[in-house]
C-alpha positions as CSV (number, residue, x, y, z in Angstrom):
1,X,0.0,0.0,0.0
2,X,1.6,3.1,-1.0
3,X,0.7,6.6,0.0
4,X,0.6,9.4,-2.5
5,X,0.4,13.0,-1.1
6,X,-2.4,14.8,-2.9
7,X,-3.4,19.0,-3.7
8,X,-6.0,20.7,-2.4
9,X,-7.9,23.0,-4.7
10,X,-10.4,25.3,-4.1
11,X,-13.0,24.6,-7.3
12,X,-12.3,21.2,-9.5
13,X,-15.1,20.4,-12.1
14,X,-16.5,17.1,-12.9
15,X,-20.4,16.8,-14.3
16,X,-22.5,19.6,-13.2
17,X,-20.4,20.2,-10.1
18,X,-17.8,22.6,-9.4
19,X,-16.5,21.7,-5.3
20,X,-13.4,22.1,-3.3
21,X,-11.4,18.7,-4.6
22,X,-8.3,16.8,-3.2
23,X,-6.7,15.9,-6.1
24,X,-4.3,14.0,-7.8
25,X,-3.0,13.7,-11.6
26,X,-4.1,10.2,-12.3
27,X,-0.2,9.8,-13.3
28,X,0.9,9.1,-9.8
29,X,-1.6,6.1,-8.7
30,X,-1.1,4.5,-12.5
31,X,2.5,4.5,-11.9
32,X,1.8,2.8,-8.7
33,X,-0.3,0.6,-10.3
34,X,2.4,-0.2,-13.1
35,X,5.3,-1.0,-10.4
36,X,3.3,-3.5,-8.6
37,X,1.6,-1.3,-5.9
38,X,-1.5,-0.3,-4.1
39,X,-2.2,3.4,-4.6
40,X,-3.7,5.3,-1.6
41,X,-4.3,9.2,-1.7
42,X,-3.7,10.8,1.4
43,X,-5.3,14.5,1.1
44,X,-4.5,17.3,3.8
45,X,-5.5,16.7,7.1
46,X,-4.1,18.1,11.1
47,X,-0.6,17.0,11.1
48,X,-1.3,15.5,14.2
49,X,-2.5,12.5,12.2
50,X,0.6,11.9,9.7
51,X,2.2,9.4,12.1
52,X,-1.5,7.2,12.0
53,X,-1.3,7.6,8.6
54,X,2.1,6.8,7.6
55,X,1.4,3.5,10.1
56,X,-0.9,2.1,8.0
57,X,1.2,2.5,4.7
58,X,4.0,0.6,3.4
59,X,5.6,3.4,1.8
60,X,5.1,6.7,0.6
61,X,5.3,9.3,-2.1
62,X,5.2,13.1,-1.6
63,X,3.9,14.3,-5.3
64,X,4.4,17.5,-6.7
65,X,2.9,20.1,-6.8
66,X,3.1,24.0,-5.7
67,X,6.5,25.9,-4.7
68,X,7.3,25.6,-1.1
69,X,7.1,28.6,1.3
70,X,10.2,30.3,1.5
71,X,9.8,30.9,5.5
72,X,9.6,26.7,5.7
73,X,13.6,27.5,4.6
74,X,14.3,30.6,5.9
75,X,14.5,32.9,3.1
76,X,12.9,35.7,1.6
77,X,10.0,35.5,-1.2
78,X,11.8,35.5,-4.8
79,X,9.3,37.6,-6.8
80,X,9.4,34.3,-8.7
81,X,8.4,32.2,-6.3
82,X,4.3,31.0,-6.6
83,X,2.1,30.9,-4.2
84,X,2.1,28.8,-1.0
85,X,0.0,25.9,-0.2
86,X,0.5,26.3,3.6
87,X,-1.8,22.9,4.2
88,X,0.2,21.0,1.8
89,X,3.4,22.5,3.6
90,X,2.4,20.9,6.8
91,X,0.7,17.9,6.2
92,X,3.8,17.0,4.2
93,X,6.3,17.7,6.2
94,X,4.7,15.8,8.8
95,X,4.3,13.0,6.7
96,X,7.7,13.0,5.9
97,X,8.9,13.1,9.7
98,X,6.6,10.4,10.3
99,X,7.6,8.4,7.8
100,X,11.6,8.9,8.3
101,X,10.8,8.1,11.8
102,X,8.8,5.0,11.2
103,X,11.6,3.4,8.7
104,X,8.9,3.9,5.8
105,X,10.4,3.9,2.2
106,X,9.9,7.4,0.6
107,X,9.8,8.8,-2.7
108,X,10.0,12.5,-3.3
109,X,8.6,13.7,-6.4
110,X,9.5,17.1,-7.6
111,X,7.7,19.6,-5.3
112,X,8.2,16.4,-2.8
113,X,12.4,16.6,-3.0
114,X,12.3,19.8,-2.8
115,X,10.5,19.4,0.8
116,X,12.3,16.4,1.7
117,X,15.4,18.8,1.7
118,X,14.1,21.5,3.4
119,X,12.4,19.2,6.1
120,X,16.1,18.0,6.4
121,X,17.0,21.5,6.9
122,X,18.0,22.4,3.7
123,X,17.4,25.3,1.4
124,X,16.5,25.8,-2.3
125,X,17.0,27.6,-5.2
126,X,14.0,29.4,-5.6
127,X,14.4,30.0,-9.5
128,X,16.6,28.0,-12.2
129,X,15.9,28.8,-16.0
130,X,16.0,26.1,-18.2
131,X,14.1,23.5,-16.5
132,X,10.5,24.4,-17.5
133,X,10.8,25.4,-21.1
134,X,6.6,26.6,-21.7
135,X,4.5,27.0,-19.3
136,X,2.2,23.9,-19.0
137,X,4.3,21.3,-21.1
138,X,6.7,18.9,-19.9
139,X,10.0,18.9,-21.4
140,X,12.3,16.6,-21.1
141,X,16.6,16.6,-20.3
142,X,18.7,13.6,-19.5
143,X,20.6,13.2,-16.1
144,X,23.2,11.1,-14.8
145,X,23.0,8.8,-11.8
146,X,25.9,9.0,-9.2
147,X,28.0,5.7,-9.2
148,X,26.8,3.4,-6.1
149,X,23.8,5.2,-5.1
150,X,20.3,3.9,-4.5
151,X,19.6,6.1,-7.5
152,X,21.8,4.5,-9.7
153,X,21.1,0.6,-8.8
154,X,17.7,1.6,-9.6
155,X,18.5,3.0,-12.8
156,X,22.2,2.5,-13.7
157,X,22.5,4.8,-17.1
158,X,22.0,8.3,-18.0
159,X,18.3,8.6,-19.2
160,X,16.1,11.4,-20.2
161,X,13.2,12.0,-17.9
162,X,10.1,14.1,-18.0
163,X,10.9,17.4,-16.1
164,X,8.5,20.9,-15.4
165,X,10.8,22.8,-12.5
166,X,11.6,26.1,-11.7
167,X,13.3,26.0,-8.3
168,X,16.1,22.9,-7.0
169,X,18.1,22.3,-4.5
170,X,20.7,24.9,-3.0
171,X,22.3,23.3,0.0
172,X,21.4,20.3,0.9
173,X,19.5,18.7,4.2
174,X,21.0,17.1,6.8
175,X,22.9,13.3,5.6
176,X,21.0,13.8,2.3
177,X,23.5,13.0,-1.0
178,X,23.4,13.8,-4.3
179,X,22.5,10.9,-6.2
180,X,21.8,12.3,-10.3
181,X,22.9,15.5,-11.8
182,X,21.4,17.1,-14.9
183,X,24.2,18.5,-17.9
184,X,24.1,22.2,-16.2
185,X,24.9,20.2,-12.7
186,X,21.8,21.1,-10.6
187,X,21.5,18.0,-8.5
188,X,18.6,15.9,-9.7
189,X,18.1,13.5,-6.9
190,X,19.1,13.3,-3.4
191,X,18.4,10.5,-1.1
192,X,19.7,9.3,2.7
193,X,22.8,6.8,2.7
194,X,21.5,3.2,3.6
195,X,19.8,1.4,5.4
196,X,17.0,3.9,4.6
197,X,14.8,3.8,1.5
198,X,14.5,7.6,1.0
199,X,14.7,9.2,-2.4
200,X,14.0,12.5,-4.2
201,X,13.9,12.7,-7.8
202,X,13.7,16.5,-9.5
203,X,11.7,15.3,-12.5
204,X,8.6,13.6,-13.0
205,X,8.2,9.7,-13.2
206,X,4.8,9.9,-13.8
207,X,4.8,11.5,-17.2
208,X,7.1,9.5,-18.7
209,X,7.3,5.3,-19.4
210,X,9.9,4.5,-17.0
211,X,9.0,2.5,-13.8
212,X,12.0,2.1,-12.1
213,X,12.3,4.2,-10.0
214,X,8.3,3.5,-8.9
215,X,9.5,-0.1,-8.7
216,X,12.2,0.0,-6.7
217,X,9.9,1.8,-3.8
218,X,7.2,-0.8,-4.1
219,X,10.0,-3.5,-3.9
220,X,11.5,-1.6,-0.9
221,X,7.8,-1.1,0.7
222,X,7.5,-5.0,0.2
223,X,10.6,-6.0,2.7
């Protein structure tokens, strides 16, 4: 059973109804699917109730999503920088202390490294041209995995994966390595030195045909 963190929009439309919708790009619980997992959605709730939730879960994914607040990091607003999503803020960073706490493998997507970082104490680069090409379309750029990493047993050669970033990582959290670089350097995935399962990959698995890096997290969720 695998965990997906989801948004939390103030009008979605479906039939004659226009609500306030948790939602999720039907991406993420396909790619689940594809890699041999159960897909759960886990929409914003009272942090209080992330370690409950991450309990019942054999691992987790932190999807992507909005730009994180600035003050979770310390710094100042880039005029660049989007608006917050202060529930998303804290029910994700509680889930990710829950589930660091609990042992439970974790895959940060995008948005999701990015917090992992930060929850880690780390800081980001709040804009980087060149990542996200046109506004609304994926592009694409390859990256490189770093020799002997979890990244790299997962996916062993440089590859091009479906990417739609502005901001990255600037220094990194506490124990958390480098573990793929795009051509321009920005790191591209970070993840904790075993015998953790924790992950964070820049780009976006779920747009592209690769399940890999979804596999290896439903493998690790099954030990």
């Amino acid at each position: 059973m695998i965990g997906v963190s989801t948004y939390l929009e103030a009008g979605a439309r479906w039939g004659v109804w226009e609500l306030e919708a948790a939602l999720l790009p039907v991406g993420y619980p396909r790619l689940v699917q594809r890699a041999g997992g159960l897909a759960a959605m886990l929409p914003p709730d009272d942090p209080e109730h992330a370690a409950a939730a991450v309990a019942r879960l054999d691992g987790l994914v932190v999807a992507g999503g909005p730009d994180v607040d600035p003050v979770r990091y310390g710094a100042e607003r880039d005029p660049r920088t989007g608006l917050p999503a202060p529930d998303r803020d804290v029910w994700e960073l509680a889930l990710i202390d829950a589930a660091l706490a609990a042992g439970v493998p974790l895959l940060g997507i995008c948005r999701g490294m990015q917090l992992l970082n930060v929850a880690l104490g780390g800081t980001l680069v709040q804009h980087l041209d060149g990542h996200a090409e046109v506004v609304g379309v994926f592009g694409g750029h390859p990256v490189k995995p770093v020799p002997g990493t979890l990244y790299a047993a997962a996916v062993p050669e440089e590859t091009t994966v479906p990417t739609y970033h502005h901001q990255a990582v600037d220094r990194l959290g506490r124990n958390l390595i480098p573990s793929a670089h795009a051509a321009d350097g920005t790191v591209e995935a970070v993840e904790l030195p075993s015998p953790a399962w924790v992950l964070g990959v820049q780009w976006h698995p779920e747009m592209g045909g690769d399940v890999r890096v979804m596999r290896a997290l439903v493998e690790a969720a099954g030990g």
